[in-house]
C-alpha positions in Angstrom: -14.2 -75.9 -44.8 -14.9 -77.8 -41.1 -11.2 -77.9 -40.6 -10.9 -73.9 -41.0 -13.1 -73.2 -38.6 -11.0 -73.4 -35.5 -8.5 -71.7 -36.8 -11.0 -68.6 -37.6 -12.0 -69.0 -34.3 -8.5 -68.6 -33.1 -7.6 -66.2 -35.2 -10.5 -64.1 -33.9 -9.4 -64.7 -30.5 -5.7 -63.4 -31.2 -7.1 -60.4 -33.2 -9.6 -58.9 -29.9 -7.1 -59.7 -27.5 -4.2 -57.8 -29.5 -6.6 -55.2 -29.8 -6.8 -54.1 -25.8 -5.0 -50.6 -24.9 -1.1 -51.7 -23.7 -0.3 -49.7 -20.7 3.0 -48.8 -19.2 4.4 -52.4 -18.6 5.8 -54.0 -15.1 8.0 -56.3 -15.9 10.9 -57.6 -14.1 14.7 -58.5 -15.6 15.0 -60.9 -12.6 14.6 -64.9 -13.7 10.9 -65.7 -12.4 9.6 -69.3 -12.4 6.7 -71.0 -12.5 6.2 -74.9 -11.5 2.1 -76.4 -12.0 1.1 -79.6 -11.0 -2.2 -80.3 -13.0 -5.1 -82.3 -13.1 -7.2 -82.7 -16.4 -9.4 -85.7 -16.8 -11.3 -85.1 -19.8 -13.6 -87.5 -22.1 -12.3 -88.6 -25.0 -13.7 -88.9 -28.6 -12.7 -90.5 -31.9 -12.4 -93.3 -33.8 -9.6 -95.6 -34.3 -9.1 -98.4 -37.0 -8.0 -101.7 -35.8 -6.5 -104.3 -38.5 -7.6 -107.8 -37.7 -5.0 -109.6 -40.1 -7.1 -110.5 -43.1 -6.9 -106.9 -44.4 -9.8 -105.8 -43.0 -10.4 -103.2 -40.0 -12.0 -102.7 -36.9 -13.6 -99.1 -37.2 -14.0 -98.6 -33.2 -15.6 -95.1 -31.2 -13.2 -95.4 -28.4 -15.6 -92.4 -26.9 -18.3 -95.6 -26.0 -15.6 -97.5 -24.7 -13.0 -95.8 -22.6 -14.3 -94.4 -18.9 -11.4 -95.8 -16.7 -8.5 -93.9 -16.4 -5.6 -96.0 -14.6 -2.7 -93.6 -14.2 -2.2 -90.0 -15.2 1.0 -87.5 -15.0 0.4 -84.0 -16.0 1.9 -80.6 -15.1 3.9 -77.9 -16.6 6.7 -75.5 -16.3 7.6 -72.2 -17.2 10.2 -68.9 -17.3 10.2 -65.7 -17.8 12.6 -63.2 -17.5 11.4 -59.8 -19.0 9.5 -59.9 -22.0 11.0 -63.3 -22.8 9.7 -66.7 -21.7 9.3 -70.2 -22.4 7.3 -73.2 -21.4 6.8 -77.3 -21.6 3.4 -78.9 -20.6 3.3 -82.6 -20.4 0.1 -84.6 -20.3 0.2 -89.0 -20.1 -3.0 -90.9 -19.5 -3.4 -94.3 -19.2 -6.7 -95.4 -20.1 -8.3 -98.9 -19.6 -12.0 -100.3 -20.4 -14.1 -102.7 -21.3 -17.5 -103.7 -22.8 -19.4 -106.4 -22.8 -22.2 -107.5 -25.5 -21.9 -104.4 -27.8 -22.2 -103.6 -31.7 -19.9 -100.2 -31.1 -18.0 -101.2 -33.7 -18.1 -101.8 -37.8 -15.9 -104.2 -39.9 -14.9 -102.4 -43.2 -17.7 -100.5 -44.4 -20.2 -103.2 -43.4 -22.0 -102.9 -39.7 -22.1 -105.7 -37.8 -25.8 -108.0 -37.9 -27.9 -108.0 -35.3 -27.1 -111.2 -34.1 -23.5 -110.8 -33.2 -22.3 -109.0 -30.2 -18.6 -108.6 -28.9 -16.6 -108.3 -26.1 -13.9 -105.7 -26.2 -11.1 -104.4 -23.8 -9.3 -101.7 -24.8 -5.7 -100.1 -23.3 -4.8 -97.2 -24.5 -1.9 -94.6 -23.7 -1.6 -91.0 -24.7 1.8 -88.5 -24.1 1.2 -84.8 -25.4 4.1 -83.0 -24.7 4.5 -79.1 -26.0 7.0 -76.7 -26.0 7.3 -73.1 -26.5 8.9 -70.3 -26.3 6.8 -66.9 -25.5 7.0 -63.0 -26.1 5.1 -60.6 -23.4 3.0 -58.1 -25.7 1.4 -57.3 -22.0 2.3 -56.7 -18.4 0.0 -54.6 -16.3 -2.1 -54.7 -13.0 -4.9 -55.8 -15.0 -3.5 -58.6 -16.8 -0.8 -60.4 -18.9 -0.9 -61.7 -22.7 1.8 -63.4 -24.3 1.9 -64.6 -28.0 4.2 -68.0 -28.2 5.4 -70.0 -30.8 7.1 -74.1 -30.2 6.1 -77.2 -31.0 3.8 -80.2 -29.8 4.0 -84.3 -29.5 1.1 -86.1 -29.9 1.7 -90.0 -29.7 -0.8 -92.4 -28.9 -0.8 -96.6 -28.7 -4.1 -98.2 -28.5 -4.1 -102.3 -27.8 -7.7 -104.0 -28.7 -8.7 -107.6 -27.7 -12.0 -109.1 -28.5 -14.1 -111.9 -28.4 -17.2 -112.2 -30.8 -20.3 -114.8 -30.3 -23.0 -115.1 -32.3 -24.4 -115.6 -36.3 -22.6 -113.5 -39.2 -24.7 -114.8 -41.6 -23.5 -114.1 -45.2 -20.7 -111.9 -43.8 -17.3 -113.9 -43.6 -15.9 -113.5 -40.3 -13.2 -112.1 -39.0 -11.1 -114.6 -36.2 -14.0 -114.8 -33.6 -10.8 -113.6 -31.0 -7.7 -111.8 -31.3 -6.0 -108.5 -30.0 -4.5 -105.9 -32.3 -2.1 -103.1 -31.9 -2.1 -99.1 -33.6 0.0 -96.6 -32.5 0.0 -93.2 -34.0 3.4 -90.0 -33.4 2.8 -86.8 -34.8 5.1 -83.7 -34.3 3.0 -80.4 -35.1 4.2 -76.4 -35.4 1.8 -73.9 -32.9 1.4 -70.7 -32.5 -0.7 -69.0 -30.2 -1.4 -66.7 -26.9 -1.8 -66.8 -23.7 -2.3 -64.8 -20.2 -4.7 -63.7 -17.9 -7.0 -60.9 -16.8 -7.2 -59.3 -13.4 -10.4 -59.3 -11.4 -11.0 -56.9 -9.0 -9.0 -54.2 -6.3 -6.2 -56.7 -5.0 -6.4 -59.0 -7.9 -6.3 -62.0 -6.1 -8.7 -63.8 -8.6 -7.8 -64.1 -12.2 -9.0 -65.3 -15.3 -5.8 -67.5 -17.2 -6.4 -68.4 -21.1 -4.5 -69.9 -23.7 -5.4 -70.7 -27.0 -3.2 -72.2 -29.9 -3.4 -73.8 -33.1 -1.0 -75.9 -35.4 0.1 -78.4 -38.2 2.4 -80.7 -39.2 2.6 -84.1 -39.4 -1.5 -83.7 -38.1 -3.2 -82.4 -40.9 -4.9 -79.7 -37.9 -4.4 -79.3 -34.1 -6.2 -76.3 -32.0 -6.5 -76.2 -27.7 -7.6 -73.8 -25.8 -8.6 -73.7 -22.2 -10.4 -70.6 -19.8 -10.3 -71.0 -16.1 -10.7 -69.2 -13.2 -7.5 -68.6 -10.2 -7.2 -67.3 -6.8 -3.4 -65.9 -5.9 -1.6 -66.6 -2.8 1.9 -65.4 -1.9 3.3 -68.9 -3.0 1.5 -68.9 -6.1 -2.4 -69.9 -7.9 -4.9 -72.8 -7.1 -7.7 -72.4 -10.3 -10.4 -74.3 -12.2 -9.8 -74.3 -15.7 -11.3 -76.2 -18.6 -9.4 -77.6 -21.1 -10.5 -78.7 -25.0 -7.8 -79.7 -27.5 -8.6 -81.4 -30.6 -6.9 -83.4 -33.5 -7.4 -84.1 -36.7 -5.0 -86.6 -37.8 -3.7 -87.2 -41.6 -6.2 -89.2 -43.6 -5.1 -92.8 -43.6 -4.1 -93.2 -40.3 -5.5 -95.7 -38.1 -5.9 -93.7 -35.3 -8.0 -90.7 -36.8 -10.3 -87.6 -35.4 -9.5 -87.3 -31.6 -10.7 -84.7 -28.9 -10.5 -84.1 -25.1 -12.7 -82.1 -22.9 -12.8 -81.4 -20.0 -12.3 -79.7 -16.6 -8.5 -79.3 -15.1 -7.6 -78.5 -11.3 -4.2 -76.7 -11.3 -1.8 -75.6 -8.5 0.8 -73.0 -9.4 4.2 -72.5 -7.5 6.3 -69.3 -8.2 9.2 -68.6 -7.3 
């Protein structure tokens, strides 16, 4: 029942925005584009299992562990031409961190004694790529909503070294140091919506949303994001924040993940 419940939420979210009055629409035939360079640096939670080669596993809360983000390249890209549109959004992090002297970690199903501490570095990479396709149900002065339908790429490769001291007592050990490699790449279905609301006489500010949720090779995916815009004549600088979620297939060794967080955007239209 936990996995239903973002997709009730959606679904609720679809169902009250559907429901506002359509008005006479303005809408242009002319090709209009739409170029954002982005900047979302969210935390990240999950768990991820790491096999150490004597078919055992690593079970590792990468949320305790990564807080450095090395490189990122995010933006997006959109057209529209009347009530027809499409759209790609491309987010890749590179992530790097250490720890030194934890117990953030279990081995199998047993924890780890007292006595033991590790040192862990951890790399890991994340592309999410989506891409949809759109339908304008709205197009007036005070807003926009679209309903959209595509796809989304979710691959991820996580690289863990470590270095254990200490007594394991009546636990065998694993090799005291070593680095491992999991890599997970899912392709999911989404539908959704997305748009904005107008605030106040010139309609400068804006409100975007978006809001979508999918399957597939993920057993669930949702994201949605609210934010807040102010218009120029070459396009939108805004403040949104951003939470997309995962929950992977059971089995895999990358499992559960979320991000959440704030996003700057700047929008160029043309």
């Amino acid at each position: 029942m936990k996995s239903l419940k973002p997709v009730a939420m959606c679904c609720l979210g679809i169902a009250a925005l559907a429901s506002t009055p359509v008005v006479a629409e303005e809408l242009s035939n002319d090709w209009q584009f739409q170029a954002n360079i982005n900047g979302w640096f969210p935390d990240i939670a999950g768990k991820t299992a790491f096999g150490v080669g004597d078919g055992r596993d690593f079970d590792v809360d990468i949320g305790t562990i990564l807080d450095n983000l090395e490189f990122t390249l995010q933006g997006s890209f959109a057209v529209q031409k009347g009530k027809w549109g499409a759209f790609t959004d491309l987010v890749y992090m590179d992530l790097s961190a250490s720890k030194s002297g934890t117990l953030d970690l279990t081995l199998g199903d047993l924890e780890l004694p007292a006595s033991v501490s590790a040192d862990l570095n951890l790399d890991q990479t994340t592309t999410i790529w989506t891409v949809a396709g759109s339908y304008r149900l709205q197009a007036t002065p005070s807003g926009s909503m679209d309903v959209l339908a595509g796809v989304r790429l979710f691959d991820a490769d996580s690289t863990l070294g470590w270095n254990f001291s200490g007594d394991f007592g009546p636990i065998t050990p694993p090799p005291l140091t070593g680095e491992t490699n999991v890599a997970s790449s899912n392709w999911d279905a989404i539908v959704g919506i997305k748009g904005h609301f107008a605030l106040g006489a010139d309609s400068d500010w804006s409100m975007p949303y978006y809001a979508d949720v999918g399957t597939g090779d993920s057993d669930l995916t949702w994201q949605a994001s609210l934010g807040l815009n102010y218009s120029f004549n070459w396009g939108d600088v805004g403040l949104n924040w951003r939470y997309m979620e995962y929950q992977l297939a059971s089995g895999e060794k990358i499992n559960d993940m979320n991000f959440n967080g704030p996003a700057l955007a700047v929008a160029f239209r043309w």
